[in-house]
DRENNU-978745 format. One record per residue: residue number from 1; residue in one letter; x, y, z of N, C-alpha, C, O, CB in turn. Coordinates in steps of 0.05 Angstrom, whole numbers. Glycine has a CB too. Example, Ala and Ser with C-alpha at 12.3 -4.5 7.8 and 13.67 -1.06 7.14 Angstrom:
% residues 2
+-----+--------+--------+--------+--------+--------+--------+--------+--------+--------+--------+--------+--------+--------+--------+--------+--------+
: num : residu :     nu :     nv :     nw :    cau :    cav :    caw :     cu :     cv :     cw :     ou :     ov :     ow :    cbu :    cbv :    cbw :
+-----+--------+--------+--------+--------+--------+--------+--------+--------+--------+--------+--------+--------+--------+--------+--------+--------+
:   1 :      a :    264 :   -114 :    156 :    246 :    -90 :    156 :    264 :    -66 :    156 :    285 :    -66 :    169 :    226 :    -89 :    181 :
:   2 :      s :    257 :    -45 :    142 :    273 :    -21 :    143 :    258 :      1 :    157 :    268 :     23 :    161 :    282 :    -12 :    114 :
+-----+--------+--------+--------+--------+--------+--------+--------+--------+--------+--------+--------+--------+--------+--------+--------+--------+
//
This chain:
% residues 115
+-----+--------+--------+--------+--------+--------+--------+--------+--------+--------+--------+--------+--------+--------+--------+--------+--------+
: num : residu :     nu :     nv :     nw :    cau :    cav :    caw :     cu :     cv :     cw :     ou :     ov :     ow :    cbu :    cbv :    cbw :
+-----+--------+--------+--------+--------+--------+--------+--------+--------+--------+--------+--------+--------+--------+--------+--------+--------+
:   1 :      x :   2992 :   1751 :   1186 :   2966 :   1756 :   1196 :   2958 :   1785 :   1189 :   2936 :   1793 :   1182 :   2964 :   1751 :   1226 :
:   2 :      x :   2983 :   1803 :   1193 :   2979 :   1832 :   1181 :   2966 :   1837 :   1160 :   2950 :   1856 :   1162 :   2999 :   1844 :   1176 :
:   3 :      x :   2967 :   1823 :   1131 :   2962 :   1828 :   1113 :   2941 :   1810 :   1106 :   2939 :   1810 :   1082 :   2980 :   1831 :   1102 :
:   4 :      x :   2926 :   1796 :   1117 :   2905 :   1777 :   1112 :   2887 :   1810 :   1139 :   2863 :   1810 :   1147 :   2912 :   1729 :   1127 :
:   5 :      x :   2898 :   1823 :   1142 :   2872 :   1838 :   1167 :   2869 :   1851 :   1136 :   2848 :   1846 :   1123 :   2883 :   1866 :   1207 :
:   6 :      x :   2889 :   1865 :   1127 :   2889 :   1886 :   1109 :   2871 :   1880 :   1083 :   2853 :   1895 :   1076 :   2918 :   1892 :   1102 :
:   7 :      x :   2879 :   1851 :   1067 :   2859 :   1843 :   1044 :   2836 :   1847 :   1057 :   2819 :   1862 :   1046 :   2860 :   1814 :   1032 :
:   8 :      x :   2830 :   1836 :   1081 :   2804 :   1839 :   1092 :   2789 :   1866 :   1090 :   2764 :   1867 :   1092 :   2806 :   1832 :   1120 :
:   9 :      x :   2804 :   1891 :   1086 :   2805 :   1918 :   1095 :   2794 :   1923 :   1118 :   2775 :   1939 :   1119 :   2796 :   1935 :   1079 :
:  10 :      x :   2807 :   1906 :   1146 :   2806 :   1907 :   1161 :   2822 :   1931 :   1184 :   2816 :   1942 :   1205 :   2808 :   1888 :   1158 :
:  11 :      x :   2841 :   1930 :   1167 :   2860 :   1958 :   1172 :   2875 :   1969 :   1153 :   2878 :   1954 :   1133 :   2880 :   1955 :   1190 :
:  12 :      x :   2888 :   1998 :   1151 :   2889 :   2004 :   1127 :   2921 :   2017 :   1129 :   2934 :   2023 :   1149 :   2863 :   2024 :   1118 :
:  13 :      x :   2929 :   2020 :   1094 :   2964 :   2010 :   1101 :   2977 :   2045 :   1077 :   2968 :   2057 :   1057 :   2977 :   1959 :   1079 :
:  14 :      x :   2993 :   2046 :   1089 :   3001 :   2070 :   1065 :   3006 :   2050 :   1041 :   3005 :   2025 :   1040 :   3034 :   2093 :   1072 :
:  15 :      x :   3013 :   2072 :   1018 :   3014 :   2070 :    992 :   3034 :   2041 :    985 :   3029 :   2026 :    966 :   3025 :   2099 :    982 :
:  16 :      x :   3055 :   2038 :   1001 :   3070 :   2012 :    999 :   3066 :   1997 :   1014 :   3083 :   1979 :   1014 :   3093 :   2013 :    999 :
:  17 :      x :   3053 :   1996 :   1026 :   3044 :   1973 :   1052 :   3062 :   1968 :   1067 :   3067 :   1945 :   1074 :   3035 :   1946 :   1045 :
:  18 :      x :   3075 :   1987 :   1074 :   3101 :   1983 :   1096 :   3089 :   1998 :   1124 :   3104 :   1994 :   1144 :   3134 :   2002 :   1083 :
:  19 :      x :   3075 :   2007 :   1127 :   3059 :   2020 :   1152 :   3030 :   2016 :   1154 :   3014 :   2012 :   1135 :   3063 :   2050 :   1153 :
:  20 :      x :   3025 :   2017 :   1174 :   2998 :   1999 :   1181 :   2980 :   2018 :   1205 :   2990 :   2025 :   1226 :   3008 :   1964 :   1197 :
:  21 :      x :   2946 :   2026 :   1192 :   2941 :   2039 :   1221 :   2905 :   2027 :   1221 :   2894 :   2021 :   1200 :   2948 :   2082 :   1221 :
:  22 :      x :   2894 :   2027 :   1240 :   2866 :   2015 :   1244 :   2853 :   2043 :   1249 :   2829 :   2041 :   1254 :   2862 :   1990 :   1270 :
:  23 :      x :   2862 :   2069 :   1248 :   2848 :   2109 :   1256 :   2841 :   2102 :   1216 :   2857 :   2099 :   1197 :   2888 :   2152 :   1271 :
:  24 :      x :   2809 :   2101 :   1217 :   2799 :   2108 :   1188 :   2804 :   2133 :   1176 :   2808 :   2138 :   1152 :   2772 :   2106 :   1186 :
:  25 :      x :   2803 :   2151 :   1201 :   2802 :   2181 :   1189 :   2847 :   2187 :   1186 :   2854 :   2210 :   1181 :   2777 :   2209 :   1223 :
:  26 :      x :   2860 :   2173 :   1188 :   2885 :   2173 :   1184 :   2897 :   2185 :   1155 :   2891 :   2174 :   1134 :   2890 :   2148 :   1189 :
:  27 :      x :   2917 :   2208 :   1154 :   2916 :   2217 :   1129 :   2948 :   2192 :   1118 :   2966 :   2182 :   1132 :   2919 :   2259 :   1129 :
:  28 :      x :   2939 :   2191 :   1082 :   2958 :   2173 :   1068 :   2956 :   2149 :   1074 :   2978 :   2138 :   1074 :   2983 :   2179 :   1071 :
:  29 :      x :   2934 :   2133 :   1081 :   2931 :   2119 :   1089 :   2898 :   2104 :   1081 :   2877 :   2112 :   1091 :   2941 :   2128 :   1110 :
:  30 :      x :   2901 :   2081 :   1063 :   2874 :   2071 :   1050 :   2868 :   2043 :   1056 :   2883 :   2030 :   1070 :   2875 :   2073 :   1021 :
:  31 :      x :   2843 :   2032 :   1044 :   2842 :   1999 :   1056 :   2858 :   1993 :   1036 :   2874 :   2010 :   1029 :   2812 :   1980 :   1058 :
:  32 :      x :   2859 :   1968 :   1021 :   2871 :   1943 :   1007 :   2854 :   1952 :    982 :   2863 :   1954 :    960 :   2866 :   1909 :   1022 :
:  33 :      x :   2828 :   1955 :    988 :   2814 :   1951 :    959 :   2824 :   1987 :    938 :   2829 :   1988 :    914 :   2767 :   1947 :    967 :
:  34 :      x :   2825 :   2002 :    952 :   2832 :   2023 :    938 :   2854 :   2035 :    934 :   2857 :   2057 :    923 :   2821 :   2037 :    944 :
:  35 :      x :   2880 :   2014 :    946 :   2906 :   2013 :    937 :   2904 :   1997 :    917 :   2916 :   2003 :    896 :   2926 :   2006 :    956 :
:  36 :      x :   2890 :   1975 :    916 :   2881 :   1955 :    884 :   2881 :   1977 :    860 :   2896 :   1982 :    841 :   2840 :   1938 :    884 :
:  37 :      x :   2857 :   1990 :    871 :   2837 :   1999 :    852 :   2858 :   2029 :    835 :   2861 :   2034 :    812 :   2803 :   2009 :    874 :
:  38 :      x :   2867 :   2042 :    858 :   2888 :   2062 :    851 :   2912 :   2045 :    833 :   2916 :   2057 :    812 :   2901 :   2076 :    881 :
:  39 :      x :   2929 :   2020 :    836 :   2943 :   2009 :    821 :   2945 :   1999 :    799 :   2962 :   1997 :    782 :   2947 :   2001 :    828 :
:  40 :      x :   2917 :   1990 :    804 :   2910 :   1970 :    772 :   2885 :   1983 :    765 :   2863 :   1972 :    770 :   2904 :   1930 :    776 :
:  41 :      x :   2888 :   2012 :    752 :   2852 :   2021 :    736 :   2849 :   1998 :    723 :   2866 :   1982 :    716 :   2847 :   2051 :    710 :
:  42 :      x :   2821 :   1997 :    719 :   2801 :   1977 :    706 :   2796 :   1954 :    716 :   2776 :   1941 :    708 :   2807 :   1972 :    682 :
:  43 :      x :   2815 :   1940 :    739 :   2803 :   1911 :    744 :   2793 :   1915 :    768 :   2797 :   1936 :    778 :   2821 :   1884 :    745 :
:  44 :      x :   2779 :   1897 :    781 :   2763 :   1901 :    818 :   2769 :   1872 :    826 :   2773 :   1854 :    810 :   2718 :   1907 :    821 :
:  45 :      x :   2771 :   1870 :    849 :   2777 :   1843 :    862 :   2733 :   1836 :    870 :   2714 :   1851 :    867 :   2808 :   1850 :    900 :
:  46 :      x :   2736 :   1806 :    881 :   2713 :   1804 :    885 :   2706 :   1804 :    919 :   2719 :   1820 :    931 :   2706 :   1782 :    870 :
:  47 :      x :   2692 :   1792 :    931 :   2685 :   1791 :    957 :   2709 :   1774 :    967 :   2720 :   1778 :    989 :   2655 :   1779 :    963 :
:  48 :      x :   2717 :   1755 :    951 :   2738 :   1741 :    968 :   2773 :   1744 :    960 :   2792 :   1728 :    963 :   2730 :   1710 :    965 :
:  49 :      x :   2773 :   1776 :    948 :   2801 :   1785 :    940 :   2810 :   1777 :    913 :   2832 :   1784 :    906 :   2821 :   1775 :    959 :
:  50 :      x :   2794 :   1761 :    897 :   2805 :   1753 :    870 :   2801 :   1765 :    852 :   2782 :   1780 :    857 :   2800 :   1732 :    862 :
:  51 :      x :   2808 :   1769 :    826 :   2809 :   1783 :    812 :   2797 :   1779 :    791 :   2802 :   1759 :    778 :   2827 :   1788 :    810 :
:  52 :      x :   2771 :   1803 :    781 :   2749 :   1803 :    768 :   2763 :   1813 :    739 :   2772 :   1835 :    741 :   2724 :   1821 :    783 :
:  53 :      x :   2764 :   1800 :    715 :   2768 :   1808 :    692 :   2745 :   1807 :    670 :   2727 :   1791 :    669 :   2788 :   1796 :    686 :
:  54 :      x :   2752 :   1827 :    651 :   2731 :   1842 :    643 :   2739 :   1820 :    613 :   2755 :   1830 :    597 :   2733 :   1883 :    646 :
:  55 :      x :   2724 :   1786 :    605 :   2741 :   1779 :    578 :   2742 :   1793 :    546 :   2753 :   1786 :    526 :   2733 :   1752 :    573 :
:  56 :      x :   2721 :   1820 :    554 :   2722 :   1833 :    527 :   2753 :   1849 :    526 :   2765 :   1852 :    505 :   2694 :   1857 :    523 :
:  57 :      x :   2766 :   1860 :    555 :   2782 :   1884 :    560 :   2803 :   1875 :    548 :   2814 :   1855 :    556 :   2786 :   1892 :    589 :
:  58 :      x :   2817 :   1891 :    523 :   2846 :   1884 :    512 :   2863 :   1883 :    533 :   2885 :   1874 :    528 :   2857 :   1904 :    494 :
:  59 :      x :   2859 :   1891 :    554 :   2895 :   1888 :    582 :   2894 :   1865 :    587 :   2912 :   1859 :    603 :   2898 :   1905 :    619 :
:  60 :      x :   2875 :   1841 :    580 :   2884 :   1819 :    591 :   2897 :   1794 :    571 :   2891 :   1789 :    548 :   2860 :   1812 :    606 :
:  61 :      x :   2920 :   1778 :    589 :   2936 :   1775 :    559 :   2930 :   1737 :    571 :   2934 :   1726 :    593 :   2983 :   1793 :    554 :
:  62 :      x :   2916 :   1727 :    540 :   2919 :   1698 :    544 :   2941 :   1683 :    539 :   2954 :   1683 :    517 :   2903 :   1686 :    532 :
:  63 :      x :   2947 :   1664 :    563 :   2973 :   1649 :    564 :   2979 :   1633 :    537 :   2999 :   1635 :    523 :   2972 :   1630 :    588 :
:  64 :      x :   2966 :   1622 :    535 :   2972 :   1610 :    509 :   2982 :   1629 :    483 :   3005 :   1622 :    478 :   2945 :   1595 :    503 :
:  65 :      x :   2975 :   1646 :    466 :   2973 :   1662 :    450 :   3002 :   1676 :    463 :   3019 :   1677 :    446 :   2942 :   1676 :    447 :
:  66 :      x :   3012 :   1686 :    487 :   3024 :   1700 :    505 :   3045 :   1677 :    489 :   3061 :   1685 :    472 :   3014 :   1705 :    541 :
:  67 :      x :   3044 :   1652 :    495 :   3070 :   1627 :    492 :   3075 :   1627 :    465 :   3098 :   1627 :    457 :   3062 :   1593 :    502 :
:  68 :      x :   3057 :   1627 :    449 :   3069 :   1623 :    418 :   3073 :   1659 :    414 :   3076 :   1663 :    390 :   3039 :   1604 :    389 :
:  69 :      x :   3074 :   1673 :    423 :   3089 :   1698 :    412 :   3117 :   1694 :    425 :   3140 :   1696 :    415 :   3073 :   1729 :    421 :
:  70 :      x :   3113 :   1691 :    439 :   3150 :   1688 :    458 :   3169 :   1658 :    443 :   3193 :   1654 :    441 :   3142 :   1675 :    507 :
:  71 :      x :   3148 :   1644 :    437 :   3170 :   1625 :    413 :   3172 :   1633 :    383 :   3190 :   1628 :    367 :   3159 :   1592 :    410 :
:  72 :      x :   3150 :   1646 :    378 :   3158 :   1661 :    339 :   3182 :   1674 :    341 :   3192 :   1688 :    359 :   3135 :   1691 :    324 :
:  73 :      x :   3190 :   1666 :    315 :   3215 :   1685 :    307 :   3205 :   1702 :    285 :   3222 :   1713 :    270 :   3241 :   1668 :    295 :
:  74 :      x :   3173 :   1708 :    281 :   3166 :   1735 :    260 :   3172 :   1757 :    268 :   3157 :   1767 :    285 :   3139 :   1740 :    253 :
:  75 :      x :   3188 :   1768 :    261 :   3194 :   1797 :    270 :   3169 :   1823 :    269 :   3165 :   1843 :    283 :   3218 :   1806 :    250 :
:  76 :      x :   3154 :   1810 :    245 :   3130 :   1829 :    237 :   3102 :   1820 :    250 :   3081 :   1831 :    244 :   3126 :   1829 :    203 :
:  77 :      x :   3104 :   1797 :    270 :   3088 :   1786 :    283 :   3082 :   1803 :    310 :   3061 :   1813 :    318 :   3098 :   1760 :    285 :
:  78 :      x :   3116 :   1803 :    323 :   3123 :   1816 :    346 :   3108 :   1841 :    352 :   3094 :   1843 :    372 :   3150 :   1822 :    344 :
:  79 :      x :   3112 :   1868 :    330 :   3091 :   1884 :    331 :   3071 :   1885 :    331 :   3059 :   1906 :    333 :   3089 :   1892 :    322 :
:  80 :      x :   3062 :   1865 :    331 :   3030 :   1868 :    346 :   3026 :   1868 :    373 :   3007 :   1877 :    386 :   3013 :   1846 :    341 :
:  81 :      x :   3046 :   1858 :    378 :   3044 :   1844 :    408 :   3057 :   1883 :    434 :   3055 :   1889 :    458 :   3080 :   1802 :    407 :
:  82 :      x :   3069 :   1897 :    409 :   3075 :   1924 :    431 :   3064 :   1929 :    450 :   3076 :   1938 :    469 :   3070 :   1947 :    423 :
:  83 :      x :   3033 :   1923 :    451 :   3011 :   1939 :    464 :   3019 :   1922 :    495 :   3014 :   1935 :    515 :   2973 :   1936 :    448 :
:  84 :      x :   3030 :   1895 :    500 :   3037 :   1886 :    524 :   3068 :   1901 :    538 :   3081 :   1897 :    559 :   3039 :   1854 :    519 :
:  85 :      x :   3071 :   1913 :    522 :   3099 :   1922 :    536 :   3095 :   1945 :    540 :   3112 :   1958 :    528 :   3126 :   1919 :    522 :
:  86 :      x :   3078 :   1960 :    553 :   3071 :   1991 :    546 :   3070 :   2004 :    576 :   3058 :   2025 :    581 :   3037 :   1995 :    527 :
:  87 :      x :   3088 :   1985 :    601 :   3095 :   1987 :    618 :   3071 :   1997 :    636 :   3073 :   2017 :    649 :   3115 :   1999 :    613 :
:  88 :      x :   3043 :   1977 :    638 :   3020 :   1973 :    652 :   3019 :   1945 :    655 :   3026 :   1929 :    638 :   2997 :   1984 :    641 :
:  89 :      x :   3008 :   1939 :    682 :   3003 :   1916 :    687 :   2989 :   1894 :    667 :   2979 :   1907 :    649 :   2993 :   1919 :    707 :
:  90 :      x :   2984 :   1874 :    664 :   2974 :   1864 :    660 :   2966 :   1833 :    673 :   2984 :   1823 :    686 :   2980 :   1870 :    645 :
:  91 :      x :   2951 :   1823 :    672 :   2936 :   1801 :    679 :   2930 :   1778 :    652 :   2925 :   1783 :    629 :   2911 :   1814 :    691 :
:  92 :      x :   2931 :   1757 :    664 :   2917 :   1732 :    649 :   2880 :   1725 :    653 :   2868 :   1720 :    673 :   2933 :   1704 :    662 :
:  93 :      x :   2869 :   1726 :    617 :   2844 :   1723 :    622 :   2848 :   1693 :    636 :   2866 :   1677 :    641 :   2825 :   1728 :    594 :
:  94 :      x :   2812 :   1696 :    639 :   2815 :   1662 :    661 :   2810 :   1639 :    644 :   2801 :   1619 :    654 :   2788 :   1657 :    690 :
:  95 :      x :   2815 :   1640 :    619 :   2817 :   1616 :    605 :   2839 :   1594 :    620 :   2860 :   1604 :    630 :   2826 :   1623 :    575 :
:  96 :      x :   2834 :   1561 :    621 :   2855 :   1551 :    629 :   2876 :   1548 :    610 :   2872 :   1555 :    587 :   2850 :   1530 :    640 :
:  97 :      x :   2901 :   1536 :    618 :   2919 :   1532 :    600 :   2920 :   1506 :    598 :   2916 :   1490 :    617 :   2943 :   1544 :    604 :
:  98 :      x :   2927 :   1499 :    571 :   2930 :   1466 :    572 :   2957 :   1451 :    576 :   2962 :   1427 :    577 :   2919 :   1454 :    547 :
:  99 :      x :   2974 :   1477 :    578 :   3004 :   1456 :    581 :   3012 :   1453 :    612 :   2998 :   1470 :    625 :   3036 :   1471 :    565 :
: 100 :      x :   3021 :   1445 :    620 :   3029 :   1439 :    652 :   3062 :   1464 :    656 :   3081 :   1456 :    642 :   3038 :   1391 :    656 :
: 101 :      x :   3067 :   1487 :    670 :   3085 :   1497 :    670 :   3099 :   1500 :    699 :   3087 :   1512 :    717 :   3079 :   1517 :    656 :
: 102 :      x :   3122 :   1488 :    701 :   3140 :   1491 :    717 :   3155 :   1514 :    722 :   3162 :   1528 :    703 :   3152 :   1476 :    713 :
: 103 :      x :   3163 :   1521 :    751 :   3177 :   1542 :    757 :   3204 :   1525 :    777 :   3202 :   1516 :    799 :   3154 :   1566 :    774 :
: 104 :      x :   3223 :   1525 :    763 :   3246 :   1513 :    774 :   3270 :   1524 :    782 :   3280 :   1535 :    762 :   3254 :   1497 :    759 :
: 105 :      x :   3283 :   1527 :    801 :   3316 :   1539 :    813 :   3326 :   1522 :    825 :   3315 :   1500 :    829 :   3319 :   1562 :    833 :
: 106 :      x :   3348 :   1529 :    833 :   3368 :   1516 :    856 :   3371 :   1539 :    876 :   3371 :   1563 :    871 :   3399 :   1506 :    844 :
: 107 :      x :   3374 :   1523 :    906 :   3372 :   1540 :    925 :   3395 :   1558 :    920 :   3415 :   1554 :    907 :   3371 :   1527 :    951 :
: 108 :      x :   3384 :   1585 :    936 :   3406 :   1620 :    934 :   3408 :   1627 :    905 :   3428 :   1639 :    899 :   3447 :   1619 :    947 :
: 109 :      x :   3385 :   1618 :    879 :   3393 :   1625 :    863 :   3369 :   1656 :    851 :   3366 :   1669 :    831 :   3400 :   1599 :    848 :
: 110 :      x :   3356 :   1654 :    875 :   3338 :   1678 :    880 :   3314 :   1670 :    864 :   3304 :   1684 :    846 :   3351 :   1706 :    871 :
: 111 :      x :   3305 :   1645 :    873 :   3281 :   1631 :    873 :   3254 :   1649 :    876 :   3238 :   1652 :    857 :   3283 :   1613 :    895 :
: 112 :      x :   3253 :   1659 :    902 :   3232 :   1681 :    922 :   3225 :   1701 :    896 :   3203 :   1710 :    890 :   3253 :   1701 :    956 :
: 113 :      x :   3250 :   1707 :    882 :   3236 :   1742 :    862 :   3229 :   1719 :    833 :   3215 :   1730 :    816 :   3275 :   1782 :    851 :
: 114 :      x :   3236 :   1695 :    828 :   3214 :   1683 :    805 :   3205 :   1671 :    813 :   3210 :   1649 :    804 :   3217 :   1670 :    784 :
: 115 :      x :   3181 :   1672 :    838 :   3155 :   1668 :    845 :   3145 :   1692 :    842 :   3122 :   1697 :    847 :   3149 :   1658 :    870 :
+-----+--------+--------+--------+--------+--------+--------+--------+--------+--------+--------+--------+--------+--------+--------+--------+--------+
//
């Protein structure tokens, strides 16, 4: 419920969201939208927390195009692809995907960190 107050920026959380205070004037301490906004320059969430992408903006990487680079074996292909590993976030434009993709483990095999 803590963190549904907070998307809300209902109350506001330090830099890791491990502390929590509802005093606005509180120092180190911001809503949800401008810990976003401080984390990820260039994207904005919308009124209902989702995430507004810009489809001209090169940071956003389509899944599909994303899948056939991760199965090529062109080595001279690969370099193109640098600009995703340049240790910034990135996001999926909102094109859909057409293949159906599964996320599969066996229990204790640390399922929770590949979600």
């Amino acid at each position: 419920m803590l963190f549904s107050l907070l998307r809300e920026d209902k109350v506001l959380a330090n830099a890791d969201c491990t502390q929590f205070t509802i005093k606005a004037a509180e120092e180190g301490y911001s809503t949800y939208t401008d810990i976003f906004k401080a984390k990820f320059p260039g994207y904005k969430l919308d009124s209902r927390q989702s995430l507004v992408t810009d489809p001209d903006q090169e940071k956003n990487i389509n899944l599909e195009k994303h899948l056939t680079f991760l199965k090529s074996k062109d080595t001279e292909d690969q370099q193109s692809y640098d600009w995703m590993f340049d240790d910034k976030y990135r996001f999926l434009d909102n094109e859909a995907c057409l293949e159906k993709i599964a996320l599969t483990s066996m229990p204790g095999a640390g399922n929770a960190q590949l979600r």
